[in-house]
Each structure stands twice: as structure tokens, then as C-alpha cells.
C-alpha positions as YAML, in Angstrom:
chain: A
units: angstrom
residues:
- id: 1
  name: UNK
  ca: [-10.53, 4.05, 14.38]
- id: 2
  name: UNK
  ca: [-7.80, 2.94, 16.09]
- id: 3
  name: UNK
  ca: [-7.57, -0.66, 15.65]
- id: 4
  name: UNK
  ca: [-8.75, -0.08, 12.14]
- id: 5
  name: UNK
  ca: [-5.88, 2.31, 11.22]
- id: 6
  name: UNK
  ca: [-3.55, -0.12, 12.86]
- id: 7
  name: UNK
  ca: [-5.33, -3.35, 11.07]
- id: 8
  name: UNK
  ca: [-4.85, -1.43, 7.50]
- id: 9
  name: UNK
  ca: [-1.07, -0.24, 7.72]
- id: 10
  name: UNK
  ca: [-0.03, -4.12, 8.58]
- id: 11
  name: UNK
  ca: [-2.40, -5.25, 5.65]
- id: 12
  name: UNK
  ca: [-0.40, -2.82, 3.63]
- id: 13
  name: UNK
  ca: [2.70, -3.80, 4.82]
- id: 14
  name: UNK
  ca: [1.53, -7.62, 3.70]
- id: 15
  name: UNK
  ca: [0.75, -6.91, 0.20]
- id: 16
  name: UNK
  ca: [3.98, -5.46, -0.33]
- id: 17
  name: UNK
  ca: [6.22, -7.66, 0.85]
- id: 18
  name: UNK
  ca: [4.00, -9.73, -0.98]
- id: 19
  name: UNK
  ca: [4.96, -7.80, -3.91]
- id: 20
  name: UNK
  ca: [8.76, -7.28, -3.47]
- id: 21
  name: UNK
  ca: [8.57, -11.38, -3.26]
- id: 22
  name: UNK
  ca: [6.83, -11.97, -6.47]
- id: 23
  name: UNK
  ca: [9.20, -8.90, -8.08]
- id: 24
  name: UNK
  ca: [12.15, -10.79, -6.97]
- id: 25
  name: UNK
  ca: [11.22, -14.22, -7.90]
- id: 26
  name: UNK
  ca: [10.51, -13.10, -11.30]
- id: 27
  name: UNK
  ca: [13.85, -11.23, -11.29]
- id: 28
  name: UNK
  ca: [11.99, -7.89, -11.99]
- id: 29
  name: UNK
  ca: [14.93, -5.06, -13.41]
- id: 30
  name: UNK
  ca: [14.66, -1.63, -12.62]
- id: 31
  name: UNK
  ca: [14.05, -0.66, -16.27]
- id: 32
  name: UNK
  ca: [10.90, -3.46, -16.13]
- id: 33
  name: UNK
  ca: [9.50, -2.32, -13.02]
- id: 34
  name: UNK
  ca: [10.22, 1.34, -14.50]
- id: 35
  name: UNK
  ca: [8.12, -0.16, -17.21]
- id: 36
  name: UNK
  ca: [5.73, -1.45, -15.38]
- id: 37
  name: UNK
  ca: [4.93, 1.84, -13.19]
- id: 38
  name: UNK
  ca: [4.65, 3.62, -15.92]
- id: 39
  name: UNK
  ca: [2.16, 1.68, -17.23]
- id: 40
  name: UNK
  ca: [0.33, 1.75, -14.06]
- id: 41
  name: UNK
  ca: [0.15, 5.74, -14.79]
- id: 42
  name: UNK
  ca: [-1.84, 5.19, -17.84]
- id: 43
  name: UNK
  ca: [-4.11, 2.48, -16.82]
- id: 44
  name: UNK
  ca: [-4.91, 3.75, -13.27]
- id: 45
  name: UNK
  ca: [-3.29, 7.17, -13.10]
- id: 46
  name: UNK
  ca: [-5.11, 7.96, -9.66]
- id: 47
  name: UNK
  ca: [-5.16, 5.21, -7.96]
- id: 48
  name: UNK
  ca: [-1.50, 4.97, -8.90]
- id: 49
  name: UNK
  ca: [-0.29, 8.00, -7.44]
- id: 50
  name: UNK
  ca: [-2.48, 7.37, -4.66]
- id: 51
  name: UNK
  ca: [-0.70, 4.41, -3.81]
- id: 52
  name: UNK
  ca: [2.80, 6.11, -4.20]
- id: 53
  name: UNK
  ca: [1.91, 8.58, -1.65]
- id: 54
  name: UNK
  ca: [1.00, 6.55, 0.43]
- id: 55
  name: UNK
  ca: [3.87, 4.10, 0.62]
- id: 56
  name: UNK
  ca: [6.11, 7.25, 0.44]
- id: 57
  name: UNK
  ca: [4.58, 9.18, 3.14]
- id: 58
  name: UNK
  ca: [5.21, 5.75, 5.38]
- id: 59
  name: UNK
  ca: [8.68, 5.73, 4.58]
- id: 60
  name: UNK
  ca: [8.70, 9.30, 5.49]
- id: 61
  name: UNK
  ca: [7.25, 8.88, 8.61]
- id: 62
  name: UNK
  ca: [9.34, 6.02, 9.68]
- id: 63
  name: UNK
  ca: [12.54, 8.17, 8.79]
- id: 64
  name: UNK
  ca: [11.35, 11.19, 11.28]
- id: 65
  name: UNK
  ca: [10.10, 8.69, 14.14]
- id: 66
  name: UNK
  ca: [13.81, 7.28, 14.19]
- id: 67
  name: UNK
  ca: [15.03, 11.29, 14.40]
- id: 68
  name: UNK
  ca: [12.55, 11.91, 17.10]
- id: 69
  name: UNK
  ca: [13.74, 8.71, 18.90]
- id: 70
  name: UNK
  ca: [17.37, 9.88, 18.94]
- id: 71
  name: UNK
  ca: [17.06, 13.28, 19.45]
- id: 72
  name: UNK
  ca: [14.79, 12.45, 22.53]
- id: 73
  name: UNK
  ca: [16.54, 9.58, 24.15]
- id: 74
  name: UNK
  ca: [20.45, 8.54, 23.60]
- id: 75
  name: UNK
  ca: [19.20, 4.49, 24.23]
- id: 76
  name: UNK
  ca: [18.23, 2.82, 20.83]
- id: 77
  name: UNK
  ca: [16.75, 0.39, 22.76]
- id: 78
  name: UNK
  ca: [13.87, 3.03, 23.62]
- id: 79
  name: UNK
  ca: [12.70, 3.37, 20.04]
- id: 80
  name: UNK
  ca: [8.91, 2.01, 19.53]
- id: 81
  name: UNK
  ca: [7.47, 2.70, 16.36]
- id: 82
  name: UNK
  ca: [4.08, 4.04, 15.99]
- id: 83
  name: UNK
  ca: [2.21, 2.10, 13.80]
- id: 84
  name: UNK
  ca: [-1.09, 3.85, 14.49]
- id: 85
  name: UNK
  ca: [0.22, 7.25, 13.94]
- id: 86
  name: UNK
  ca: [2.46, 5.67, 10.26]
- id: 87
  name: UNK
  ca: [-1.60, 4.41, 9.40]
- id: 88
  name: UNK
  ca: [-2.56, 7.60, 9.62]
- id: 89
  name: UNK
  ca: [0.23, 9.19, 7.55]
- id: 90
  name: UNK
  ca: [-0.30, 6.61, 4.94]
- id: 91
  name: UNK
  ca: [-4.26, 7.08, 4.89]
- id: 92
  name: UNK
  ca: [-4.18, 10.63, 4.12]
- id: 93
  name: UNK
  ca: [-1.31, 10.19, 1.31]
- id: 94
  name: UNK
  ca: [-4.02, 7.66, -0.34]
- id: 95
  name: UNK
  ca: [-7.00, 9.50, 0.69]
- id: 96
  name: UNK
  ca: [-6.15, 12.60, 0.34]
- id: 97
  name: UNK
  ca: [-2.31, 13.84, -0.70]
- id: 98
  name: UNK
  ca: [-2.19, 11.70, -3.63]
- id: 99
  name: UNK
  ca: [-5.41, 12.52, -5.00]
- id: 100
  name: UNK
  ca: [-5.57, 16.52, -4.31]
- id: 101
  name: UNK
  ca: [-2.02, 16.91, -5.99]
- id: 102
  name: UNK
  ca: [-2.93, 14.54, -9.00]
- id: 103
  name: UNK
  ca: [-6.23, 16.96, -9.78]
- id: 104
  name: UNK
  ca: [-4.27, 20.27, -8.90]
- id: 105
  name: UNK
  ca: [-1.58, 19.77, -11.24]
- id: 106
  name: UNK
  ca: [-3.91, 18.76, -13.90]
- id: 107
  name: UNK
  ca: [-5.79, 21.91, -13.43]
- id: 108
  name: UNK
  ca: [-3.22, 23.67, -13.38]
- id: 109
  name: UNK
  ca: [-2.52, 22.99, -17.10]
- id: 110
  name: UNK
  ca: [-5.56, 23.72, -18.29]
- id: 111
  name: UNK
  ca: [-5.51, 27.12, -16.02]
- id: 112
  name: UNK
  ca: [-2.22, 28.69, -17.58]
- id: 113
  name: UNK
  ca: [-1.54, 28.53, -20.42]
- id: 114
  name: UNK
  ca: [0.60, 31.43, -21.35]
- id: 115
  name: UNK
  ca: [3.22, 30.47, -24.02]
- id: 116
  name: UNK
  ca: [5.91, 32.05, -22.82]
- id: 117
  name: UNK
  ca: [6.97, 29.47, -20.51]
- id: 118
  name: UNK
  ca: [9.19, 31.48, -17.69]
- id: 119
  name: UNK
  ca: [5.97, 33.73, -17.35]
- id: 120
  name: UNK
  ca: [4.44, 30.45, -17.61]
- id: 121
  name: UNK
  ca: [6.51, 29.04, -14.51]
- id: 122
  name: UNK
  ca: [6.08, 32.40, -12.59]
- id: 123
  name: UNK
  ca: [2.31, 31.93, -13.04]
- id: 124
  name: UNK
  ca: [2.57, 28.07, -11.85]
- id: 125
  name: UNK
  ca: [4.94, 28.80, -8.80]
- id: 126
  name: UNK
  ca: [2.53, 31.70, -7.65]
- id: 127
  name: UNK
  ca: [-0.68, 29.48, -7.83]
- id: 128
  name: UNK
  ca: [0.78, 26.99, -6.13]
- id: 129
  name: UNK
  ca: [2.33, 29.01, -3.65]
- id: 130
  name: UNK
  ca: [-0.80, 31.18, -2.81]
- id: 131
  name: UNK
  ca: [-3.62, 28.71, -3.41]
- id: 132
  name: UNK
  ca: [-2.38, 24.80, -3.09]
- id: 133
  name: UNK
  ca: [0.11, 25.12, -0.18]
- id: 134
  name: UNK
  ca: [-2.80, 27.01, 2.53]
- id: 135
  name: UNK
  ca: [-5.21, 24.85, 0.88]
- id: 136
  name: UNK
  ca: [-3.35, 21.48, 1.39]
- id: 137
  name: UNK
  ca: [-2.17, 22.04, 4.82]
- id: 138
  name: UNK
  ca: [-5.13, 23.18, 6.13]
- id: 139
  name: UNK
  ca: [-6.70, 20.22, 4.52]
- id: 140
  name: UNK
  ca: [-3.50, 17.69, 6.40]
- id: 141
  name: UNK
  ca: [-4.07, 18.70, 9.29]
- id: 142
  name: UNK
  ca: [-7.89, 18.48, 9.36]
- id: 143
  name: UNK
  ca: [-7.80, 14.72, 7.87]
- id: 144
  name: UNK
  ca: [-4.84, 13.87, 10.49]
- id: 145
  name: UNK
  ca: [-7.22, 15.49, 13.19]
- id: 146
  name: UNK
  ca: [-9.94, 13.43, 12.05]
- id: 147
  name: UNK
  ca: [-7.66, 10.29, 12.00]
- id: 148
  name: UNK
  ca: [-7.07, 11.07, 15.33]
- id: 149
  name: UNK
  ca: [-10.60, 10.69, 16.28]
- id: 150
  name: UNK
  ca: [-11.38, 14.17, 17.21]
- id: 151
  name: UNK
  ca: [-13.75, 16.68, 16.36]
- id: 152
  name: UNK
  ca: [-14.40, 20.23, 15.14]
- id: 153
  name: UNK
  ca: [-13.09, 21.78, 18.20]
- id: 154
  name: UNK
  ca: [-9.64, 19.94, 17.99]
- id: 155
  name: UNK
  ca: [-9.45, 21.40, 14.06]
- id: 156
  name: UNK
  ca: [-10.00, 24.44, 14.85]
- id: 157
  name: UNK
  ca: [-7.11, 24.85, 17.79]
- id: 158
  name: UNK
  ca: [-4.93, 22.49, 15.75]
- id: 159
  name: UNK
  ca: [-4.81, 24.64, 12.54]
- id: 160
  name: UNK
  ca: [-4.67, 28.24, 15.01]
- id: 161
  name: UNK
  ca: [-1.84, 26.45, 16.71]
- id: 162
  name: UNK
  ca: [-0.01, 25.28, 13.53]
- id: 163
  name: UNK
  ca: [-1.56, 26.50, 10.34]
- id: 164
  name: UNK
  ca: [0.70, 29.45, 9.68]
- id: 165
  name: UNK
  ca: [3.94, 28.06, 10.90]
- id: 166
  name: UNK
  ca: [3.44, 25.44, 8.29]
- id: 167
  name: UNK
  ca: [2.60, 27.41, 5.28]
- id: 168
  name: UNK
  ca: [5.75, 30.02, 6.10]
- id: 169
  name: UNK
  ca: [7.92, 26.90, 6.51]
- id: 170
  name: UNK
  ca: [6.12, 25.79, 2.76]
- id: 171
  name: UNK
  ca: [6.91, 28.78, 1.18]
- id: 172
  name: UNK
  ca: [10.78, 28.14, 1.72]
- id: 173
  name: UNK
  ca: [10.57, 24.92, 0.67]
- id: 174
  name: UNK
  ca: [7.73, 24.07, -2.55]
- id: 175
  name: UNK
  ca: [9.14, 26.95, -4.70]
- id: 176
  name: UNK
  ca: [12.66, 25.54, -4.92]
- id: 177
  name: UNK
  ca: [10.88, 21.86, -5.81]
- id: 178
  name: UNK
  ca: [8.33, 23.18, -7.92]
- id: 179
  name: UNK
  ca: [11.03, 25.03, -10.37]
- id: 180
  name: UNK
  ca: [12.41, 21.57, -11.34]
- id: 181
  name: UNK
  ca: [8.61, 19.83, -11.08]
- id: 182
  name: UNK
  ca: [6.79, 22.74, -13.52]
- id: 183
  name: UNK
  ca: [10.13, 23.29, -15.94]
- id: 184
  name: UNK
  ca: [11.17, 19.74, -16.42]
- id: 185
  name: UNK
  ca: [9.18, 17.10, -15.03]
- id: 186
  name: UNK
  ca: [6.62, 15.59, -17.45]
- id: 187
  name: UNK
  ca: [2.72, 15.96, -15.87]
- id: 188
  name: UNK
  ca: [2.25, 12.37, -15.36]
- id: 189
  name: UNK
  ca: [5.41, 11.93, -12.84]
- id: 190
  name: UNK
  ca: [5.12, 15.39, -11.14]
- id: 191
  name: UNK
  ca: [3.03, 13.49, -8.12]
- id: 192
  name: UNK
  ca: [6.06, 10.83, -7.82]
- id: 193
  name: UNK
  ca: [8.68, 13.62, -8.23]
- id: 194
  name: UNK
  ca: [6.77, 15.93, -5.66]
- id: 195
  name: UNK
  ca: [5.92, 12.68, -3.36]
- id: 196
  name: UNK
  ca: [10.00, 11.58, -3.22]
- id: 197
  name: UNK
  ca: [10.72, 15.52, -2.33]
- id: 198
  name: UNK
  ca: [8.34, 15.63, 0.44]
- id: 199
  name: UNK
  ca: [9.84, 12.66, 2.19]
- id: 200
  name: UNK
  ca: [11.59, 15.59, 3.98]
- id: 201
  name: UNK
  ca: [8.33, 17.52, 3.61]
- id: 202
  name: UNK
  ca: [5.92, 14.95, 4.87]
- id: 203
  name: UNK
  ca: [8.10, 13.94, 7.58]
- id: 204
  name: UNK
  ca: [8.11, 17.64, 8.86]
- id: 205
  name: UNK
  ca: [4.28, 17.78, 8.94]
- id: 206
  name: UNK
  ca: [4.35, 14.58, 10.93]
- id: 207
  name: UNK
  ca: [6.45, 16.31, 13.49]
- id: 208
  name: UNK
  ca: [4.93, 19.11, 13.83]
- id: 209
  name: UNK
  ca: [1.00, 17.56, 14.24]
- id: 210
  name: UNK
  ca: [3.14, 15.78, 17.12]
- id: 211
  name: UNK
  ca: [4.60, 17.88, 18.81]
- id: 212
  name: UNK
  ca: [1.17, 19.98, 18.40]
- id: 213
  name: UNK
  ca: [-0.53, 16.94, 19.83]
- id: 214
  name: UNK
  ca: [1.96, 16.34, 22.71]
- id: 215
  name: UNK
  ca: [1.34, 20.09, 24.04]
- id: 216
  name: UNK
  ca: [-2.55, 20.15, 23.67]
- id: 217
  name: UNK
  ca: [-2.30, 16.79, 25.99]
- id: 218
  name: UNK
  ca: [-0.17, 18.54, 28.53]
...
């Protein structure tokens, strides 16, 4: 799982430099590739925001590695980043972030549909609150437990020793985000929107399955 994980994030990292070449050398403008990922939404809406989540939660994880480095050692020199543990980051934003959040906030439309639209956002914010946020962290830390190559057992003490502090630390977050991404942000960017604001989000998961990691091996 390892090597695989490891093989798959340096693939990734291939295609898009390959990408940010061919962008370049055709002299690709924001507005274009605006363009472009828009159309990208319509043609292959999932596999779109798939891909976004992915590539953000990467860039995420890369950020909080370098904040872990410094806040653990005062040497830059002693910074090594962890591919295997970005490949893992970046397979559950594909596998699983990216898809869960583009089907949630789909259903979520179709699920409230109250016309007043502050009881409208009330409604929205307490779903996703109540029922996503539990549901999707319990869910993160099972795949990233899996990634890890572990079992049932390792689940179970992972989400006892982590579950709740996560979903409190949610709940002072996601509200505050999901005002501007249920009032103003058009359904087919919310998972971009919500994927740029959980760069901080995404990154704090990644430190806490670490740190959660770290102790169990002590």
C-alpha cells in the first residue's frame, strides 16, 4: 500500500506539471482556464471536483508538514516531506472528500426546500452541522486508517481517540464557511469554494491523525 500510495502521488505530481507546461505554452489566461474549469463542471462534474480535492488537500498537507517542521525543529535543514502520508491525503480527497461533498450538497437541495431562504440557510447550516460533519470525519479518519494499512481495531481506537475533538473543533469552523457557501455560492462551485476553505481545515485533520498516530506508536 505503501509503495503504491507513494508510486500514485509522484504520477500525480507528473501529469500536472505536465499540465502547467502545456497551460503555459499555450499562454492559457486566467479567464480561459476559468473557462475551461468550468466547463470541466458540466462535462465531468464528479470527477472534476474529485480532482480539485485532491490537488487541494495536497497543497494543504504540504502547508501543515512545513508548520510541523518548524514548530518541531528550529533547523530547516531537518524538514523531509512525507510523500506517503501527502498520497494518502490526496487519495481520500479523490476517493472520498470530493465525492461525499459533491452528492451531499446535491441532496441537500432537493431535501430543503423551504422558500424562505434565511429559514432556508438555518435548515442547511443545521443539516450540515448535525449530519455531514460526524458523518465525514468519522468517514476521514476510517479511509486514512485504512490508507495506513490497518485494520478494524486501529478504527475503532483512532475515532475514540479523535472523533469528538474533531467534530467540536468542526462546529467552530463549517458554520462560518457554510453561511457564504449556502447564501451565495452557486451549487456547482460550492465543492471548490468548500475545498479552498478547508486548506486550513484539511490541514488540521492531517495533524491531528498524526499526532494521533505518533502517540498510539509510543
Amino acid at each position: 500500500m505503501r509503495l503504491s500510495a507513494s508510486y500514485l502521488l509522484r504520477l500525480c505530481l507528473i501529469l500536472l506539471g505536465v499540465c502547467c507546461t502545456a497551460a503555459s505554452s499555450l499562454a492559457l489566461s486566467p479567464q480561459n482556464a476559468w473557462s475551461a474549469y468550468k466547463g470541466l463542471l458540466k462535462t465531468r462534474p464528479l470527477l472534476t471536483k474529485s480532482a480539485t480535492s485532491a490537488i487541494l488537500s495536497g497543497v494543504s498537507d504540504s502547508m501543515t508538514q512545513r508548520v510541523e517542521s518548524k514548530i518541531s525543529s528550529d533547523k530547516e535543514n531537518d524538514f523531509h516531506h512525507d510523500w506517503i502520508r501527502s498520497s494518502h491525503i490526496m487519495m481520500t480527497g479523490f476517493a472520498y472528500s470530493g465525492p461525499i461533498s459533491h452528492y451531499w450538497f446535491a441532496l441537500l437541495e432537493r431535501i430543503v426546500t423551504i422558500d424562505n431562504p434565511v429559514l432556508g440557510l438555518i435548515f442547511r447550516l443545521a443539516l450540515d452541522a448535525l449530519i455531514f460533519s460526524p458523518f465525514t470525519i468519522a468517514g476521514y479518519f476510517t479511509v486514512r486508517t485504512l490508507l495506513e494499512g490497518k485494520g478494524c481495531p486501529a478504527i475503532r481506537i483512532k475515532l475514540e481517540r479523535t472523533w469528538r475533538k474533531a467534530v467540536l473543533a468542526a462546529w467552530k469552523f463549517w458554520p462560518a464557511v457554510n453561511v457564504v457557501t449556502f447564501w451565495l455560492v452557486p451549487l456547482p462551485y460550492r465543492v471548490l469554494y468548500v475545498n479552498i476553505m478547508a486548506l486550513l481545515w484539511t490541514g488540521y485533520l492531517s495533524f491531528v491523525n498524526t499526532q494521533k498516530k505518533e502517540q498510539g506508536a509510543k
